[in-house]
C-alpha positions in Angstrom: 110.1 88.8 106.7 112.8 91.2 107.5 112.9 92.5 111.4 115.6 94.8 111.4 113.7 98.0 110.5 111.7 98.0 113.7 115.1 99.4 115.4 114.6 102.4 113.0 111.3 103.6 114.6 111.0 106.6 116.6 108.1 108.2 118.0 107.6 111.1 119.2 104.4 114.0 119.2 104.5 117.4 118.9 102.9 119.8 120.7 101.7 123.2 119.8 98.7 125.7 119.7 96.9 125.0 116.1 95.3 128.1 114.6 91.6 127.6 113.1 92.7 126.5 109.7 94.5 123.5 111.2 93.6 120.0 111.5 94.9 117.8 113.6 96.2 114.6 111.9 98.6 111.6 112.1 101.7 111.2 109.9 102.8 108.5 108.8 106.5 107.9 107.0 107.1 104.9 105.1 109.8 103.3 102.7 108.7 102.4 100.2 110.2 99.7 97.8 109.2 98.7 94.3 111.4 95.1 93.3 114.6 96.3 91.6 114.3 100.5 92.6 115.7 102.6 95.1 113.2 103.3 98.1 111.2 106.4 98.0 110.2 108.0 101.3 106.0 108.5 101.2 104.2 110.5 103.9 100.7 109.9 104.6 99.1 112.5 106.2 95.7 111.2 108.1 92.4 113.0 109.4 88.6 112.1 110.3 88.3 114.1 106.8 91.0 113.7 104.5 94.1 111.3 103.8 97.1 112.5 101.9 99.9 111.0 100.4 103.0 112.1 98.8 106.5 112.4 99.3 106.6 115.2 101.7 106.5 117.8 99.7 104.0 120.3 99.8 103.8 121.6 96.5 104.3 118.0 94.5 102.0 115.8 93.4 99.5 114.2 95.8 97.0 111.6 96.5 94.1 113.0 97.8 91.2 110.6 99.9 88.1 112.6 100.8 86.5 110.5 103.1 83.1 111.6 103.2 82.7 111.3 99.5 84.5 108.0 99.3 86.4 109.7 96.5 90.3 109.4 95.5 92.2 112.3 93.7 95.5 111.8 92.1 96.8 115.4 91.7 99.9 116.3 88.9 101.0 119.4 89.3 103.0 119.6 85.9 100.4 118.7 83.5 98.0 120.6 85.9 95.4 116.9 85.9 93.0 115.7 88.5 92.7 111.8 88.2 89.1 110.8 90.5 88.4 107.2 91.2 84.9 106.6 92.2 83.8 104.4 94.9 82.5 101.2 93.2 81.1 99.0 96.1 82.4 95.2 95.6 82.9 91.7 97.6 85.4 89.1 96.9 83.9 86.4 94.8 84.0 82.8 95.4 87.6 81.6 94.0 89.2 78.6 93.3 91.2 78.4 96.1 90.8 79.0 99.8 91.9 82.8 101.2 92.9 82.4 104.9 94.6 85.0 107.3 97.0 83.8 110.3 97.7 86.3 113.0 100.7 85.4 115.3 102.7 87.6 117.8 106.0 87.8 117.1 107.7 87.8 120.6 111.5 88.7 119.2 109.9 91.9 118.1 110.7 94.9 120.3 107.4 96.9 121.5 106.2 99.3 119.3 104.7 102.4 122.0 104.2 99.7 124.4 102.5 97.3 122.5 102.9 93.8 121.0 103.8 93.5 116.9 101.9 90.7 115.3 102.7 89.3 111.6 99.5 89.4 109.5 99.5 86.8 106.8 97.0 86.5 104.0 97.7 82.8 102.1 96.1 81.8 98.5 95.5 78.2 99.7 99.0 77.7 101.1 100.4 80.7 99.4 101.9 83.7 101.3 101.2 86.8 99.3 100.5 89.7 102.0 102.8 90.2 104.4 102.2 92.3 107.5 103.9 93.2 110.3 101.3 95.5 112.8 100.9 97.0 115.9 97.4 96.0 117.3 94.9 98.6 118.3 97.4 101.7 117.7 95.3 104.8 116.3 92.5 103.0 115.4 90.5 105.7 114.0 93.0 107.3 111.6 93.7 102.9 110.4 90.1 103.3 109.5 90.7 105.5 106.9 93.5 103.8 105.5 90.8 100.7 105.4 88.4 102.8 103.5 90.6 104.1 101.0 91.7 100.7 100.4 88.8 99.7 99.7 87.8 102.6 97.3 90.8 101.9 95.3 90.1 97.8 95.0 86.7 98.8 93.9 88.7 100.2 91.3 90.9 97.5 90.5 87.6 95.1 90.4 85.7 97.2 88.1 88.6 97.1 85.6 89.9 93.0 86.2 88.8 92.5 83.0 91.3 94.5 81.1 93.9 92.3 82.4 94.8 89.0 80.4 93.5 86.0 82.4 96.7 84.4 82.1 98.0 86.7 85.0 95.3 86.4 87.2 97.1 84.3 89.3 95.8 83.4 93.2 98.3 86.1 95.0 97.4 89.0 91.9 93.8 88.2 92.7 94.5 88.4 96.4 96.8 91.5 97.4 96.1 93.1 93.7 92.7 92.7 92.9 90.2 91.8 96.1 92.3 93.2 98.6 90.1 94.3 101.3 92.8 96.2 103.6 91.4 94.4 106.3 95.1 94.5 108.0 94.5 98.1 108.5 91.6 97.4 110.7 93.8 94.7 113.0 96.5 97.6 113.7 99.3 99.8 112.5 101.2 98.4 109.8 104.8 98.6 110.2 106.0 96.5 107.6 104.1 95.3 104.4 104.9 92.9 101.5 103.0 92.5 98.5 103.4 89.2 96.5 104.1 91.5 93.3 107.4 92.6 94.9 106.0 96.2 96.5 107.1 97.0 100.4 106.9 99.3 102.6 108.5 100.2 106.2 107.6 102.8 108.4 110.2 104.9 109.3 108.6 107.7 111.4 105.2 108.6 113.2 103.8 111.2 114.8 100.7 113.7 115.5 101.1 117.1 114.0 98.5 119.6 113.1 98.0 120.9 109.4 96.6 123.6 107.5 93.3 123.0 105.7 95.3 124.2 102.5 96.7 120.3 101.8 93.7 118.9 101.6 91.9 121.1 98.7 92.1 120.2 95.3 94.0 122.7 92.9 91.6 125.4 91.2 91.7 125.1 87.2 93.1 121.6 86.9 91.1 119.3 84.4 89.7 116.6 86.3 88.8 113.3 84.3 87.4 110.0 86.0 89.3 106.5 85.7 87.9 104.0 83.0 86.4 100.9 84.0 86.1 97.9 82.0 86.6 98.0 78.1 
């Protein structure tokens, strides 16, 4: 796994009197990286309420996670849509081949606020398909919510396994695509991850900032449709 982008890191925290409206969240920055495209910078804005996502802009489109009602929102702005994913609860079923997860500290790695970065690998028997790179213990509470959005959208992915071809349900699809539990989010702060399907992403950036309640509201007037499940 590549080690150079931990030199990119900075952290800092801003400081600043929040009105009433404001919430008080942690921001994430990541790069992004789909196999053969450029890498698109992603924010994910993180609460004890709400997690968004989207590429720092304000106005674009958005991923919305409402964590009370276990509910994701994928907001376009030009054809003025609401896409909701229910929460479908799920467990991994017994497969074919044995999923293990090795945890080792990686002492060349510089400290990350003080603290130790650990790879995180999840094998399909001796398969490497996930790929992380975390920072033990660091904001616990907001990796929480990462956790549980991960797991609202793999419900989703389970519910609808059967509308993809069995020939590509290979033992890394099944793992990091299918029954992928996010349980790396609930070791530490990801700094790097790797998906077996060719998908990373680096953190750039972090840092607490407050924001106004107006990000995390769903658009008035939009036509809001739920994701299909199985055919």
């Amino acid at each position: 796994m590549k080690k150079y982008f931990y030199f990119y890191l900075t952290l800092y925290f801003i400081s600043f009197t929040a009105s009433a409206s404001d919430i008080k969240s942690l921001v994430l920055f990541y790069d992004e990286v789909e196999e053969g495209t450029e890498p698109q910078i992603m924010r994910y804005i993180i609460n004890k309420q709400f997690l968004r996502i989207d590429n720092g802009d304000d106005e674009g489109d958005f991923v919305l996670f409402d964590v009370k009602k276990k509910a994701i929102y994928s907001i376009n702005q030009e054809d003025k849509t609401i896409l909701k994913i229910k929460n479908h609860q799920w467990v991994r079923p017994e497969l074919s081949f044995q999923v293990v997860t090795k945890q080792k500290a990686m002492q060349n790695a510089p400290k990350i606020a003080n603290k130790q970065v650990y790879s995180y690998i999840v094998f399909a028997g001796d398969i490497a398909c996930t790929q992380v790179s975390l920072v033990k213990g660091l904001y616990a509470e907001n990796m929480q919510v990462l956790y549980e959005y991960q797991q609202v959208l793999s419900g989703q992915q389970v519910a609808t396994l059967k509308n993809t071809p069995i020939e590509l349900h290979t033992p890394c699809f099944l793992v990091d695509q299918i029954y992928d539990s996010g349980d790396y989010y609930k070791a530490g702060l990801p700094v790097q991850i790797s998906y077996s399907r060719g998908y990373q992403k680096f953190l750039k950036d972090f840092k607490e900032s407050s924001f106004d309640i107006k990000l995390f509201v769903k658009p008035q007037g939009y036509s809001e449709y739920t994701a299909a499940l199985n055919k």
